[in-house]
N, C-alpha and C positions, 0 to 999 in steps of 0.2 A: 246950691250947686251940689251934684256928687262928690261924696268923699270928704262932703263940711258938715253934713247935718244926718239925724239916724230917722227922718222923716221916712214912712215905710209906705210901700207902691201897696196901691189897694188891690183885692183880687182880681174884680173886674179889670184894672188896668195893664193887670200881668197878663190877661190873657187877652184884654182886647190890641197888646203892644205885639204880644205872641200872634196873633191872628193879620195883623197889619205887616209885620215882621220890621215894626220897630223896636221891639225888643233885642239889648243889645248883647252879646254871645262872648264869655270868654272860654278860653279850651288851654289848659295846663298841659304839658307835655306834648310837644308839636312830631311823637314817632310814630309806630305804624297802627296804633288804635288812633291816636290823636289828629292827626293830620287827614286820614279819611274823614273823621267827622267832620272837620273843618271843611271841607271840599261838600259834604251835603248840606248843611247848615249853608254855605255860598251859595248852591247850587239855587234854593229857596230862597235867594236873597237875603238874608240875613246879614247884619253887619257882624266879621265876629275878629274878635284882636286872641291870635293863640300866643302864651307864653311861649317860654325853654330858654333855663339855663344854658341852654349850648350855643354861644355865639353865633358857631358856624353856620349852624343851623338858622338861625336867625337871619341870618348873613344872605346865605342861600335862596331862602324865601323871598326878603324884601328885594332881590334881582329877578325874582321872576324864574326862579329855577327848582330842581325837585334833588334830593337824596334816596328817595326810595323807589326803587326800579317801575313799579305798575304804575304808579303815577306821573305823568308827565306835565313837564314844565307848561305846557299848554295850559291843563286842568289850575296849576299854581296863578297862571294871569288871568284866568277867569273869575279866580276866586277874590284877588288884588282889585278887578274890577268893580265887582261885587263889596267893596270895600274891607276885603281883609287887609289885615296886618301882623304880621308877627315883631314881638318886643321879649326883651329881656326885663325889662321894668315893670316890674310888680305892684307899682302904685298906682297904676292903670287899670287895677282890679277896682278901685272905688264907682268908676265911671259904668260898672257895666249891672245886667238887670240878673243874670244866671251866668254860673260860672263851674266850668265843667272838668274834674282833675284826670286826667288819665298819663298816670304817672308809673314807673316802674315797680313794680312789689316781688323781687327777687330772694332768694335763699340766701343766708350764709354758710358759712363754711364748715358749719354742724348742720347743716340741713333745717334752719328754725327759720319763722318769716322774717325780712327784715324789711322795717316801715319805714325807714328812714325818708325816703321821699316821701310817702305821704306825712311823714310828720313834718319834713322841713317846709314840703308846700302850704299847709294850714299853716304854721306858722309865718309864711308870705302873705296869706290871704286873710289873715287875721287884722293886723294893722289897716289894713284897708276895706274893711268889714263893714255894710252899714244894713241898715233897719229893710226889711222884706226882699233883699236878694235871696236866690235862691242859691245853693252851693250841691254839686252832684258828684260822687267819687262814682267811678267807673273803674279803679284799677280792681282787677281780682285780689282777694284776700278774705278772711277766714270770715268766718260769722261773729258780727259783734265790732265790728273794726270803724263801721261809721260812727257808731253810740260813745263806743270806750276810745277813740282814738281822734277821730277829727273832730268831732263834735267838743271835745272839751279843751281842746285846743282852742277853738275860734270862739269858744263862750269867755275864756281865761285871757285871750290876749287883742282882744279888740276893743276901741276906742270908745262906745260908748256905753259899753254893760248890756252888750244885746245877748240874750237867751236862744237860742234853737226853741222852735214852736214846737210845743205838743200838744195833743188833742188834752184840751180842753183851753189853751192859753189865746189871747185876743194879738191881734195884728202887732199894737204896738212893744215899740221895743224886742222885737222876735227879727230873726232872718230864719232859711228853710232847707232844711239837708235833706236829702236822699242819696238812695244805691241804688245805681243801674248798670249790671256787669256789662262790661263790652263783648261783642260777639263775633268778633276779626277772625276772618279765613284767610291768611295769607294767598295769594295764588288763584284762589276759587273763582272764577270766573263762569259758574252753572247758575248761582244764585245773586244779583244783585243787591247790595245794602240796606236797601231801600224794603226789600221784602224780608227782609230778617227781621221780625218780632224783636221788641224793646220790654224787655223785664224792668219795673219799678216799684221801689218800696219805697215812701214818705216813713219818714219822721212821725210826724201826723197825716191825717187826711188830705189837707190843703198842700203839701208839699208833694206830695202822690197828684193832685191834680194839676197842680205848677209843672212841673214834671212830665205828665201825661201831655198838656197841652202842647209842651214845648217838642218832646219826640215825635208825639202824632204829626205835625209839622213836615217834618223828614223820614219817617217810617211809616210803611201803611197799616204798623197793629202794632200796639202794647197792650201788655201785660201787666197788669196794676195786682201786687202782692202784699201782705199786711203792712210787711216790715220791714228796714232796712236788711235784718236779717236774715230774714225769708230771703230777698234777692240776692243776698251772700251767698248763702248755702244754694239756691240754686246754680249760681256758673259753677261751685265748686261740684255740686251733683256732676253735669255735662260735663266735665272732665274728668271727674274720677272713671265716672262709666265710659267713658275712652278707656281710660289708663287701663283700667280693671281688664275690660277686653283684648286690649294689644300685649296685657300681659300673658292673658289667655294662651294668646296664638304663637306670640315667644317661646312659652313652653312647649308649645305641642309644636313647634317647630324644631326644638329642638332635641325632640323624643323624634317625629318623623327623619329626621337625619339618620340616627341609630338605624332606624328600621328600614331606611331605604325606600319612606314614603314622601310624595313629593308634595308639602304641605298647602302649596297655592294650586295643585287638583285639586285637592280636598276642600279650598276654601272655593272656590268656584263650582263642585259640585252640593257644597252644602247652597250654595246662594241662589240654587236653583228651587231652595222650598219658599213656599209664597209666602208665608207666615212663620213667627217664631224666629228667625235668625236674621242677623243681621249682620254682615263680612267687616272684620277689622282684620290688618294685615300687618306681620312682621316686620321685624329689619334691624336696623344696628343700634336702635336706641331711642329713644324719645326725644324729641326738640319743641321749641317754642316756648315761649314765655308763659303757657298754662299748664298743657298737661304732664310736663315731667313735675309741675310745681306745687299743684294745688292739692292733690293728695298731702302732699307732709306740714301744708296749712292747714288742712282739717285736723290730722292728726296732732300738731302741734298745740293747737286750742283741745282739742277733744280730753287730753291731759289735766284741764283746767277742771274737767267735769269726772276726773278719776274712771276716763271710759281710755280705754287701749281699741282702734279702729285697725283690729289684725289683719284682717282681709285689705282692705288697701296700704297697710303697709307693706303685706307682703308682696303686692303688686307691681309695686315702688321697690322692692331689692328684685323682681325678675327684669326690670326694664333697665334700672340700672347696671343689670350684670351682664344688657349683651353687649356694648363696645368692648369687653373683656373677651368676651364669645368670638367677635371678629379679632381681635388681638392675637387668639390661641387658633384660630380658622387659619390666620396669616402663616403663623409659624409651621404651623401642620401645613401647609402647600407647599411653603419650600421646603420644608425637610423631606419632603416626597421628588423636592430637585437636587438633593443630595447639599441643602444649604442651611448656612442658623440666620436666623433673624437677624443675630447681631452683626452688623456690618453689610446687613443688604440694602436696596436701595429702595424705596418704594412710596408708591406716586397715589394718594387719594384722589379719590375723583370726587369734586363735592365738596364744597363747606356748610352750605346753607343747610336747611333742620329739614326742607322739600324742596323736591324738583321745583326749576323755577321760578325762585322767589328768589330775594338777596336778604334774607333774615339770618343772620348768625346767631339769636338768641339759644340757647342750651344746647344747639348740636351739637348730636353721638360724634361728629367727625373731629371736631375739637378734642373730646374725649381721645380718639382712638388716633389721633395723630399724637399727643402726650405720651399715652401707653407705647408706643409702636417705639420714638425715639427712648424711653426707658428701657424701653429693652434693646436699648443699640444700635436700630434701625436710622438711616439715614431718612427719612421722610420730606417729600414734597408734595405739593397740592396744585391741583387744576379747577377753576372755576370759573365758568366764563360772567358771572356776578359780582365775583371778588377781585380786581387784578393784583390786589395785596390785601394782605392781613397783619397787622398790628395788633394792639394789646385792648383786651375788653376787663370786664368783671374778676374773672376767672382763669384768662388764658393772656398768653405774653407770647405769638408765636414769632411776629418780626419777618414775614415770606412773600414772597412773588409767588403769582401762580405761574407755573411751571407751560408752555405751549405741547399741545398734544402732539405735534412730529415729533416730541423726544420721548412717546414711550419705550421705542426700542431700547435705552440706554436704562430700563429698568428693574429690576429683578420680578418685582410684581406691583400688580396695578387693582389697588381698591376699591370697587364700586362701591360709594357711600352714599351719595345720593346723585338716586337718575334724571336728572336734568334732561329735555328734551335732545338738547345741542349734541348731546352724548350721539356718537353713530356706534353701536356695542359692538356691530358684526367688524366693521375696523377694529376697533380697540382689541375685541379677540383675536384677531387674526395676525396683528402686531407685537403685542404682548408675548413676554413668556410663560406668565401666570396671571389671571385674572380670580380677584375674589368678589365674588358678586353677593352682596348684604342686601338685596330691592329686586332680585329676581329680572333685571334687567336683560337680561340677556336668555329670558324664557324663548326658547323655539332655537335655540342657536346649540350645535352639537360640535363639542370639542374639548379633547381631550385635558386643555388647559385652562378650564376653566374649572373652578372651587367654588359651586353655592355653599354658602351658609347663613 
């Protein structure tokens, strides 16, 4: 039986189980990478059991219900039908044939990676480790984090002396790691899942094909790369060169301010050359659980190799300095209404990291609701995503969102992020001052409103 013996599945059987879609599916952290995989992997039939520590979470699922906005409870019983399950029991891992982590890999408090979940998850997956499973981390993280991190985790603490396979090692006694970044668009609704390219790097060869068979499944194209590392450093590539860019346009948005040029013409007429450019756009700060974060991963290992990766660092201090930018934007509007900051009242619009999503992960609005009450500022927030906010990683705010008939009652009103719900020509025409971070309010003329 699984989970008594370290007897290892043959290759043919992983992919003829894979091809049948008896092969059985587990997926480690049930949030917003985790959970869409669950829904395609169902969608193929597939039977797949997702972990998570979070009760609630757990909770939620096994009633047929959903936590994150685009996905609906609908999608959740189809997938129940399809024979998912979500558990918090971990010993559940023994029963199954591939097991997939996508767990949180967040910053601390000095800006250095912190693995804590992936090290607490292999050491769950360990104990119930047996002979020719496959094991896949999906969370982003530096290069080298499968080799040096999970991998000797699940050799060190499983039951029966199994090895991770490398090329040249034979079936038995081995199970099979790879990395395969996730590639979550919050919101996007242009490009569907299923056509996003799946990057994979095996261990060895045979885990690259374990691997490949199991995403070609559910993706119309992967990407088979040397190395675990390889497919490290590439999600980190695709988001630094975000990063890099938006820090670009930060800058020169904040030089066109100066000069009284208006930097979304200029990005709209540059976007008119066919070749050679390619538009990334300003605003109050970086959100989401990659790109404000994987830059100071790379730089963080790159340490390791006595290299300094100056150019994205300094990418990393322009994007982190514009919630500070709208902070002193703020103060400069009322002081122009004869007011200080300290003691006025003012209403964000916005929590999430993008328009229409309910992702709180890194958002500048977080940031710049902190900054705003340090400097005195009474702050409330509007989201029609959020109806409250409580305490995360990082922030402790304890708030209701605020109903949009009370912005008259407010000194100023900050566009943090443009949510569709948003009607801007209201909101200006109500407002006393309006600061607009997202350009929301392009085509709209009046004298109370503050781009920055």
């Amino acid at each position: 039986m699984p989970g008594t013996t370290s007897t290892p599945v043959s290759t043919q059987s992983f992919l003829d189980k894979t091809k049948s879609r008896e092969l059985r599916v587990g997926i480690i952290g049930l949030g917003y990478v985790g959970l869409p995989l669950t829904l395609l992997f169902s969608e193929q039939k597939f039977r797949v059991t997702g972990f998570d520590v979070d009760q609630k979470k757990v909770d939620t699922l096994t009633k047929g219900g959903s936590y994150i906005y685009r996905i609906l409870p609908e999608e959740i019983a189809a997938a129940r039908s399809a024979g998912f399950a979500a558990t918090t029991n971990y010993a559940q891992l023994s029963d199954l044939d591939a097991v997939i982590i996508c767990v949180p890999t967040p910053l601390n408090e000095h800006h250095e990676p912190d693995l804590s979940y992936i090290e607490n998850t292999a050491h769950a997956i360990a104990p119930n480790l047996r002979a020719g499973q496959l094991v896949i981390l999906e969370s982003t993280t530096y290069p080298g984090t499968t080799e040096e991190i999970l991998v000797p985790i699940l050799e060190k603490e499983n039951k029966f002396g199994l090895k991770a396979a490398r090329a040249g090692s034979t079936e038995k006694n081995t199970f099979h790691a790879a990395f395969s970044p996730e590639r979550e668009d919050p919101g996007n609704t242009q490009v569907a899942r299923r056509d996003i390219p799946k990057v994979i790097g095996g261990l060895e060869p045979l885990a690259t094909q374990y691997a490949g068979a199991l995403y070609n499944s559910i993706f119309n194209r992967v990407v088979p790369v040397s190395s675990p590392a390889a497919a490290e450093m590439t999600k980190l590539l695709e988001n630094i060169y975000r990063c890099v860019n938006i820090a670009l346009v930060n800058e020169l948005k904040l030089l066109c301010l100066r000069m009284g040029i208006d930097i979304f013409e200029v990005i709209r007429a540059a976007s008119t050359k066919p070749f050679g450019f390619q538009a990334f756009y300003p605003g109050p700060g970086l959100g989401g659980h990659c790109i404000p974060i994987d830059p100071f991963y790379l730089s963080w290992k790159a340490k390791e190799f006595d290299f300094r990766t100056r150019f994205i660092e300094l990418a990393g201090e322009v994007n982190l300095a514009m919630p500070y930018h709208v902070v002193s934007s703020v103060a400069q509007g009322l002081n122009k209404h004869k007011q200080a900051i300290n003691g006025s009242k003012v209403l964000v619009l916005g929590l999430a990291y993008k328009k229409d999503i309910d992702d709180l992960r890194e958002s500048p609005s977080l940031t710049i609701i902190e900054l705003l009450q340090q400097q005195g500022a009474a702050v409330s927030y509007n989201d029609p995503f959020f109806p409250t906010v409580g305490r995360g990683r990082k922030y402790d705010l304890q708030m209701t969102s605020t109903p949009l008939t009370k912005i008259e009652e407010f000194d100023c009103v900050v566009i943090v992020t443009d949510h569709s719900s948003y009607d801007c020509k209201d909101i200006v025409k109500r407002a006393r001052l309006v600061v607009d971070t997202r350009n929301a309010t392009d085509g709209i003329d009046a004298n109370n409103i503050l781009r920055c």
